[in-house]
N, CA, C and O of each residue as an XYZ file, in Angstrom:
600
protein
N     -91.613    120.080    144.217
C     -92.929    120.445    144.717
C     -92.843    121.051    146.109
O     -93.655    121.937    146.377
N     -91.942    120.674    147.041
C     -92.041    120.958    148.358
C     -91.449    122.692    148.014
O     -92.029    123.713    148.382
N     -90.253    122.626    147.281
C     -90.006    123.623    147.302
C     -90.992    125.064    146.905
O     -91.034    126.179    147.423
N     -91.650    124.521    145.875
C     -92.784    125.364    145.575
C     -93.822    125.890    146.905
O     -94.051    127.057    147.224
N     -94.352    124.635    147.546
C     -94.915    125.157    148.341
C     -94.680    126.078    149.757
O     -95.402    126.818    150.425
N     -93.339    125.642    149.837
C     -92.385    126.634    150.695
C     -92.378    127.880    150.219
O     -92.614    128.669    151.133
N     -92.175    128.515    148.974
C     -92.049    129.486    148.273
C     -93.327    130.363    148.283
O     -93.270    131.586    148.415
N     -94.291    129.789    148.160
C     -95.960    130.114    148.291
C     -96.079    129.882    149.803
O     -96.992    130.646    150.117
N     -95.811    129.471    150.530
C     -96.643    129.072    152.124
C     -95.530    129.103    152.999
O     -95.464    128.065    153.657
N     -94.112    130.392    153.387
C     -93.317    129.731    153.696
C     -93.361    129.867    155.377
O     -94.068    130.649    156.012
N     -92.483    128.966    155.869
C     -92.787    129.089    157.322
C     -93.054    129.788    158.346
O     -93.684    129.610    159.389
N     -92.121    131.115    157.597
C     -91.564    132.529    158.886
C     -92.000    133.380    157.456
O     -91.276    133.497    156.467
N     -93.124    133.837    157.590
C     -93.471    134.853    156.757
C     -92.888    136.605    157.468
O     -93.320    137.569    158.101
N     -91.883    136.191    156.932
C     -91.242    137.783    157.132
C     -91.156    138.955    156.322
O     -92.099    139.289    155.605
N     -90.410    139.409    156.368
C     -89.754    141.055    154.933
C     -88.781    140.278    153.992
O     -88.486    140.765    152.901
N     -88.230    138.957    154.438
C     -87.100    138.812    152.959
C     -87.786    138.538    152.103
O     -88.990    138.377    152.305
N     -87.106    138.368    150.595
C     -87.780    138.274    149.604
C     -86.409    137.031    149.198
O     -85.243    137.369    149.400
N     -86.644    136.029    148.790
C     -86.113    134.988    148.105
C     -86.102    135.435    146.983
O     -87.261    135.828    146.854
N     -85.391    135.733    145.721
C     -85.241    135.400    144.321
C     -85.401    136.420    143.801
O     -85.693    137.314    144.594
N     -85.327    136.775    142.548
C     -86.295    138.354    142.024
C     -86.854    139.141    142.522
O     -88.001    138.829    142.839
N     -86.311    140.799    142.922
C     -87.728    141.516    143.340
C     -88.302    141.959    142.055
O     -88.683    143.112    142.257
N     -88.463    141.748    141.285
C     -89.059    142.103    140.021
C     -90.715    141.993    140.236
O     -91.570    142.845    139.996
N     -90.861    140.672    140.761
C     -92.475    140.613    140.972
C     -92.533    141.260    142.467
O     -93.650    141.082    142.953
N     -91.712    141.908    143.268
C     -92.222    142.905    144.046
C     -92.662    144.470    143.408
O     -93.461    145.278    143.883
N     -91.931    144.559    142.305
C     -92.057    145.921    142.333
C     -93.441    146.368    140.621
O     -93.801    147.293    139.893
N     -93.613    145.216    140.830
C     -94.989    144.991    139.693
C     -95.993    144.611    140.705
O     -97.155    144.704    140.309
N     -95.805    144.160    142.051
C     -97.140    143.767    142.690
C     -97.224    145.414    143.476
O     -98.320    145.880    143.784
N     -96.007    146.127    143.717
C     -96.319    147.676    143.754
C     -97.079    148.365    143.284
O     -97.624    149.216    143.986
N     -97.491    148.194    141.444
C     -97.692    148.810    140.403
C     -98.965    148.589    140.882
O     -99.785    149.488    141.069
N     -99.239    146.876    141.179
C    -100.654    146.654    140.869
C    -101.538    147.144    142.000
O    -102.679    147.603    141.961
N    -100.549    146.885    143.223
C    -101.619    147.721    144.248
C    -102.146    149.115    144.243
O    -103.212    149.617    144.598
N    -100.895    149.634    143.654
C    -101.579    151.444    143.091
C    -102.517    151.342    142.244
O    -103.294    152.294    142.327
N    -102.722    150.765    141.637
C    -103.638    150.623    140.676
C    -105.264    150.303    141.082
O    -106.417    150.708    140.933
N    -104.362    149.172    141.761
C    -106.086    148.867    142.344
C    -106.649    149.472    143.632
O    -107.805    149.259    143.999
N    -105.660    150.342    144.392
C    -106.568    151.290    144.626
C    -106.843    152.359    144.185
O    -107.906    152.955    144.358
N    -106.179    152.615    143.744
C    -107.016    153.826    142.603
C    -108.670    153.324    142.264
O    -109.765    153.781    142.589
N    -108.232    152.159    141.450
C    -109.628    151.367    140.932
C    -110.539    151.637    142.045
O    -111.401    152.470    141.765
N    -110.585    151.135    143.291
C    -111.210    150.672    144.790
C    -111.651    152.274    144.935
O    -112.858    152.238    145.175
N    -111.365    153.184    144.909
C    -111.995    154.946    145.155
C    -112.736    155.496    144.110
O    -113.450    156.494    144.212
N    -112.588    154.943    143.272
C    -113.807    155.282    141.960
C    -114.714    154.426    141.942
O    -115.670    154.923    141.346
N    -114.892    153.613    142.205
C    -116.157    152.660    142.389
C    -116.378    152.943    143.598
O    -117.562    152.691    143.822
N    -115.877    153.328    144.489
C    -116.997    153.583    145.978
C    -117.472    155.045    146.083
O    -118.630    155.385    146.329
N    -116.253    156.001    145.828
C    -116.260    157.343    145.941
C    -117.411    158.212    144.791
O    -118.358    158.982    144.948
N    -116.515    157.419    143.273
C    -117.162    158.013    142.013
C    -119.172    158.161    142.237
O    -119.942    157.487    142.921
N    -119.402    159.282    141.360
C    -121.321    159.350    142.145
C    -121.358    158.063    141.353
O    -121.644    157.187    142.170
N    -121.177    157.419    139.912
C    -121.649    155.975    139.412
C    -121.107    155.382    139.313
O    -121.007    154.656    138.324
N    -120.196    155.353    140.672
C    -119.028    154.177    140.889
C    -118.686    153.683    139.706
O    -118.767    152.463    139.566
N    -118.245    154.481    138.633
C    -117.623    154.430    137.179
C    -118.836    153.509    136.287
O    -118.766    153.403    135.063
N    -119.514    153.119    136.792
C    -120.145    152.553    136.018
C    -121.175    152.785    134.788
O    -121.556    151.940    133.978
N    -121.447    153.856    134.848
C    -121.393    155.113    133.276
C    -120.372    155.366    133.022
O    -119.677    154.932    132.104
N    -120.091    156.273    133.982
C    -118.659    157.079    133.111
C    -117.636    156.345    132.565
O    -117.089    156.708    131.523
N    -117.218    155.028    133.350
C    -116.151    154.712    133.080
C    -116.611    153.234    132.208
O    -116.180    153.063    131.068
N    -117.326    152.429    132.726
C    -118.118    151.113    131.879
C    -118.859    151.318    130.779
O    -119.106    150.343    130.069
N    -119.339    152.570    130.435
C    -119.985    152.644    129.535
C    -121.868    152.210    129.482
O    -122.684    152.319    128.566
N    -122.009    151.681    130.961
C    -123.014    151.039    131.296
C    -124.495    152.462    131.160
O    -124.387    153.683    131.267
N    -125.971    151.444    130.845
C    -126.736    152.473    130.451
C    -127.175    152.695    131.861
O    -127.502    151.660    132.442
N    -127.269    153.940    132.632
C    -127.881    153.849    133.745
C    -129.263    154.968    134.237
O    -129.488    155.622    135.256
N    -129.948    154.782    133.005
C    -130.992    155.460    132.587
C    -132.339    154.984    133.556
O    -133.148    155.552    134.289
N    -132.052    153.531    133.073
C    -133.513    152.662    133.493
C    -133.619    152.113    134.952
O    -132.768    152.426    135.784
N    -134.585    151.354    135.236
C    -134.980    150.885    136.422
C    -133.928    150.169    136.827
O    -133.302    149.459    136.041
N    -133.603    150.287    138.180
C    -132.216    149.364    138.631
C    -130.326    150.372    138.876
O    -129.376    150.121    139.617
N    -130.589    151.611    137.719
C    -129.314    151.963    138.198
C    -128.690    152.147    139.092
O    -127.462    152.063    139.052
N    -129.656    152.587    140.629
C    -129.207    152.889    141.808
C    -128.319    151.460    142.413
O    -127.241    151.463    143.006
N    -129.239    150.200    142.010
C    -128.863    149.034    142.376
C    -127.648    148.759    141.472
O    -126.971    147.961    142.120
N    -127.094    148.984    140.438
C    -125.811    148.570    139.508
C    -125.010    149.620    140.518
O    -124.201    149.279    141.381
N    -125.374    150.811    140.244
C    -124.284    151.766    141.197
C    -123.981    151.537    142.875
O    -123.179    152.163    143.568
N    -124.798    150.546    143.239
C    -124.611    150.012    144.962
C    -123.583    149.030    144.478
O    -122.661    149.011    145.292
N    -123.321    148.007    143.235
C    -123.307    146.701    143.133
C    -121.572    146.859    142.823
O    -120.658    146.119    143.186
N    -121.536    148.133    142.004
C    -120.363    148.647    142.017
C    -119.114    149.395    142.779
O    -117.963    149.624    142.407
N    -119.862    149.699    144.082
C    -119.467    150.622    145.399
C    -118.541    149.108    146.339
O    -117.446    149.040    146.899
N    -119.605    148.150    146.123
C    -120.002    146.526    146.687
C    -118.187    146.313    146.437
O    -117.291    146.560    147.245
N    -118.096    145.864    145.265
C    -116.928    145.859    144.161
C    -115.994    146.338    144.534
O    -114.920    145.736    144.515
N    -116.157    147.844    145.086
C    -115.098    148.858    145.050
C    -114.543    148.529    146.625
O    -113.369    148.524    146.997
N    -115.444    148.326    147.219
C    -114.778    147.890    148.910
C    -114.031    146.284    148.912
O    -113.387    145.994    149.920
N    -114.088    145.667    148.234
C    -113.314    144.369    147.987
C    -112.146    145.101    147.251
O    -111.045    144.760    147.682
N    -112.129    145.704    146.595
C    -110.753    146.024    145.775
C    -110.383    146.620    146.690
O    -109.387    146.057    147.143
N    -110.702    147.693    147.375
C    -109.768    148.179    148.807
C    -109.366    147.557    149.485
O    -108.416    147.983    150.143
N    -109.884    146.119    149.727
C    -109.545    145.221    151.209
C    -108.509    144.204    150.352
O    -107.687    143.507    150.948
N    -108.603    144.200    149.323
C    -107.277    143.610    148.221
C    -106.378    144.325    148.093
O    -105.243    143.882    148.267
N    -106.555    145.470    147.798
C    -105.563    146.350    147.513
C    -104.285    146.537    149.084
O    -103.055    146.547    149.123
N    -105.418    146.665    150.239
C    -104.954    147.111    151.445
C    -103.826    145.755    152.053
O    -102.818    145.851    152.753
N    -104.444    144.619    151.494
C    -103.440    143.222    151.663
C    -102.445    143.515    150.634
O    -101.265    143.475    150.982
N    -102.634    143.705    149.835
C    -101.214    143.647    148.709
C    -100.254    144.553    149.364
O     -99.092    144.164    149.475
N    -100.568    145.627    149.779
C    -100.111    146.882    150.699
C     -99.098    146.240    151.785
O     -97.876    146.310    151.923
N    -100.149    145.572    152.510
C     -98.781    144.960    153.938
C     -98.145    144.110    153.521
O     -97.021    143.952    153.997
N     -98.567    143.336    152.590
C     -97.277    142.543    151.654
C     -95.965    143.151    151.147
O     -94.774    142.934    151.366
N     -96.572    143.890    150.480
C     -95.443    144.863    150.205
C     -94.691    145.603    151.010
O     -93.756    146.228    150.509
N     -94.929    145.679    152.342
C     -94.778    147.136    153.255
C     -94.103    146.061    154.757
O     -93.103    146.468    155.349
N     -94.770    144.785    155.183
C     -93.970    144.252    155.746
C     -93.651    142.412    155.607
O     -92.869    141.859    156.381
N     -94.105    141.949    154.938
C     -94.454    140.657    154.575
C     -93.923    139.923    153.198
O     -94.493    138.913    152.785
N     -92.416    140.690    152.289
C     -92.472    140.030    151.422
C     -91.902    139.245    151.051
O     -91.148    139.311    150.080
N     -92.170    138.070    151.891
C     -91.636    136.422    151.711
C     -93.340    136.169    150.878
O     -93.632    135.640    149.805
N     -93.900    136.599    151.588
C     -95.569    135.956    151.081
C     -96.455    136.940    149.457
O     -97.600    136.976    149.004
N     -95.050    137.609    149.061
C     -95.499    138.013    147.161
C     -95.186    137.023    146.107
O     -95.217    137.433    144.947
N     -94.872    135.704    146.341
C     -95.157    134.450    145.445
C     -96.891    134.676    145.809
O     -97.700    135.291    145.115
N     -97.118    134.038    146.994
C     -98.835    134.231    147.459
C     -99.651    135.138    146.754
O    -100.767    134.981    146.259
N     -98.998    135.988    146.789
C    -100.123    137.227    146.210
C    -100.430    137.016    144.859
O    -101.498    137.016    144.248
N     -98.717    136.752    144.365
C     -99.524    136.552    142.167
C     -99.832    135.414    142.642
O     -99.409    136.181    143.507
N    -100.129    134.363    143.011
C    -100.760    133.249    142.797
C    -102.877    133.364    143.015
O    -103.874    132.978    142.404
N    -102.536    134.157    144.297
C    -104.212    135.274    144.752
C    -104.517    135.642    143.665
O    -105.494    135.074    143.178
N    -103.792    136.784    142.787
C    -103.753    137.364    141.758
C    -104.232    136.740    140.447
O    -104.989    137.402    139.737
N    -103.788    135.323    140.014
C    -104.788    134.970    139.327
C    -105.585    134.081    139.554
O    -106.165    133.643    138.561
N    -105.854    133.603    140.605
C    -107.565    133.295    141.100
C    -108.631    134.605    141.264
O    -109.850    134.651    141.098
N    -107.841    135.454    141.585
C    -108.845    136.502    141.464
C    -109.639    137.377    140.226
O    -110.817    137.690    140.060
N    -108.541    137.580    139.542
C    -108.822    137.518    137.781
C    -109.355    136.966    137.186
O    -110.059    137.388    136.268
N    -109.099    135.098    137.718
C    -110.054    134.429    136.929
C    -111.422    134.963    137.520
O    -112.401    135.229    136.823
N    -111.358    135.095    139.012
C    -112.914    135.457    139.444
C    -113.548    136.455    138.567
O    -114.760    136.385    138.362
N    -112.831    137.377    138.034
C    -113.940    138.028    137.398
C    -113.951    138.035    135.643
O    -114.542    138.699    134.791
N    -113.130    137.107    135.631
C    -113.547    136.940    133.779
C    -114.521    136.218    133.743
O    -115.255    136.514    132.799
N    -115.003    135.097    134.561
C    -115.587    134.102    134.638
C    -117.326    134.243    134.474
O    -118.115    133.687    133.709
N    -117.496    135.186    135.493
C    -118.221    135.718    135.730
C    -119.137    136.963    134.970
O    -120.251    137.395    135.267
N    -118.164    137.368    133.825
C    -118.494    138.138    132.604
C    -118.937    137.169    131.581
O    -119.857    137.205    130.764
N    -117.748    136.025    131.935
C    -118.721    134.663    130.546
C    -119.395    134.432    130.433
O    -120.035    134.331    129.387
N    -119.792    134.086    132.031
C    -121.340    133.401    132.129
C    -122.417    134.210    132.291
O    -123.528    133.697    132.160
N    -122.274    136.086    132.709
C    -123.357    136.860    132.416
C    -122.679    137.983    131.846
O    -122.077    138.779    132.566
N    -122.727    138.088    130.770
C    -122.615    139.309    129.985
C    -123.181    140.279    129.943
O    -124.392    140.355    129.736
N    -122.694    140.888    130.064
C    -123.266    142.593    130.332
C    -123.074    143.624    128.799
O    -122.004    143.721    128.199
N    -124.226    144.243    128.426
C    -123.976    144.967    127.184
C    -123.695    146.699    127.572
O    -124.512    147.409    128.158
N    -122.535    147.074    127.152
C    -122.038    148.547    127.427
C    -121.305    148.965    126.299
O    -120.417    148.341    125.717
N    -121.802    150.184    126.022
C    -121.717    151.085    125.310
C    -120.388    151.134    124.267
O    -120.267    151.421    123.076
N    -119.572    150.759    125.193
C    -117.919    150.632    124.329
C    -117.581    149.264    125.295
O    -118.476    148.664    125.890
N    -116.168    148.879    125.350
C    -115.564    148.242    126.100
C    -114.804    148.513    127.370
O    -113.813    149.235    127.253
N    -115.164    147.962    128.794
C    -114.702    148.952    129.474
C    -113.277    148.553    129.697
O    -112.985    147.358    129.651
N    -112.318    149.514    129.950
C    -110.713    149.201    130.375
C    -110.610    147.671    131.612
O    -109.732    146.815    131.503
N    -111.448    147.649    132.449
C    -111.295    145.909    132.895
C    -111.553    144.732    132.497
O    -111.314    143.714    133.147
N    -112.088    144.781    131.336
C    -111.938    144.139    130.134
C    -110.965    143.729    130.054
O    -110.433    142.900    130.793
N    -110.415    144.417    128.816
C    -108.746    144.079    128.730
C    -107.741    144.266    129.892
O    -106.588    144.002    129.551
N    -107.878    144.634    131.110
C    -106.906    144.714    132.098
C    -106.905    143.433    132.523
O    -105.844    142.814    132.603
N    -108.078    142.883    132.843
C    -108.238    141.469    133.055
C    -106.999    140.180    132.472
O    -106.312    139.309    133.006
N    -107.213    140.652    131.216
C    -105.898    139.683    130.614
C    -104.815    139.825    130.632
O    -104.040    138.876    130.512
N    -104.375    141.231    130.812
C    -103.336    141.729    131.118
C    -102.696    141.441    132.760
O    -101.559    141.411    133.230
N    -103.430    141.343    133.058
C    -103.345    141.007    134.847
C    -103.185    139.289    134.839
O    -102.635    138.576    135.678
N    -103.734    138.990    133.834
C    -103.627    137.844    134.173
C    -102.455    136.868    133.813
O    -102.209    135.772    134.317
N    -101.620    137.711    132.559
C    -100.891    137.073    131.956
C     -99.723    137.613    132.728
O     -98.710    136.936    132.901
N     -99.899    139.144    133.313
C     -98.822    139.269    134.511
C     -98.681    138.805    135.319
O     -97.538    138.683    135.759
N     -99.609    138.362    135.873
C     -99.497    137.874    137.307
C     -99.025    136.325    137.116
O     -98.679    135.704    138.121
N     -99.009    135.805    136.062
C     -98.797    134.321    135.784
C     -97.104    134.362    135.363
O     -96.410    133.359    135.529
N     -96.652    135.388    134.913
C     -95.199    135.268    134.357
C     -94.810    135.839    136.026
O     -94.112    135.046    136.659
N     -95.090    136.754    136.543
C     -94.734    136.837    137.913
C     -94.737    135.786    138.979
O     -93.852    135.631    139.820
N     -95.654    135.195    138.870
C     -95.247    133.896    139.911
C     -94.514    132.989    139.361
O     -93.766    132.298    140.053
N     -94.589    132.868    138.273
C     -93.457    131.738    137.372
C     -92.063    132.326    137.957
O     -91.207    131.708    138.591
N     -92.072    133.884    137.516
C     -90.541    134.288    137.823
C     -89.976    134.234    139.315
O     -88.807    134.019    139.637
N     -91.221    134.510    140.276
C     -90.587    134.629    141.559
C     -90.281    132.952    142.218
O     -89.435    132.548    143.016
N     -91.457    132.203    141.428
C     -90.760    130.521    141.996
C     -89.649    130.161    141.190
O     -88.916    129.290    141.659
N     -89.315    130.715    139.899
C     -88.249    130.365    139.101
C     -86.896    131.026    140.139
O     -85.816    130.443    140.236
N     -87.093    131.815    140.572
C     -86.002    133.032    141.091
C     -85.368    132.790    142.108
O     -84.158    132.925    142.289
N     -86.508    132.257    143.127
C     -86.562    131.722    144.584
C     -85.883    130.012    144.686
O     -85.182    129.653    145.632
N     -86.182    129.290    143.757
C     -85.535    127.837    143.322
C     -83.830    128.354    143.151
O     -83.048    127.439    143.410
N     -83.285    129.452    142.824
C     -82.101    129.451    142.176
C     -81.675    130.283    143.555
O     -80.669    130.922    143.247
N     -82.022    130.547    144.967
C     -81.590    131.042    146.154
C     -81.257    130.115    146.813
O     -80.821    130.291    147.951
């Protein structure tokens, strides 16, 4: 246990990386990704939320779904922008991040359970969701598995 939490919280959060860079160079993937994600929801005119959600934004309220989504899109930048200095000078602390990684995932499946939203098709964070989630869970497994054997 101690060791775990050393691995997740360690003292001298520096640039080494203990164990596997494997989950460095997938928490790479994911930060490109999510900013990509983070500029279409702020930038996009319906912060994807037609185009890309499938969402109806015909009726009363779209301006407010398309603010709610911009909202969204500046948290994924300020996530994205941490995964960034992790990667760039900090990666003793990418156990931390997949562990962030799926509390944060869960944050938003959770939140689809309990209010469901009806759109047109299914949107791609949908299923990225699980996909993220089941990565980010074999990634911290691997980097505390990796880091135990240093």
């Amino acid at each position: 246990m101690k060791n775990i939490l050393e691995t997740l919280l360690p003292s001298r959060a520096d640039n080494s990386l203990r164990g596997s860079k494997i989950p460095l160079y997938f928490l790479i993937l994911l930060a490109a990704i999510g900013l990509v994600r983070s500029c279409i929801h702020i930038f996009s005119p319906d912060g994807g939320a037609g185009s890309i959600a499938g969402m109806d934004l015909s009726g009363s309220g779209a301006n407010e779904v398309i603010f709610a989504f911009a909202l969204w899109g500046g948290e994924q930048l300020i996530y994205a922008l941490l995964q960034w200095v992790v990667i760039l000078r900090y990666h003793a602390l990418v156990p931390l991040m997949w562990l962030v990684q799926i509390l944060e995932t869960l944050a938003r499946i959770l939140p689809g359970q309990l209010k469901p939203v009806t759109f047109s098709h299914t949107p791609p964070g949908a299923y990225q969701n699980y996909i993220y989630l089941v990565l980010a869970v074999l990634m911290l497994a691997l980097a505390l598995w990796s880091a135990r054997e240093t």
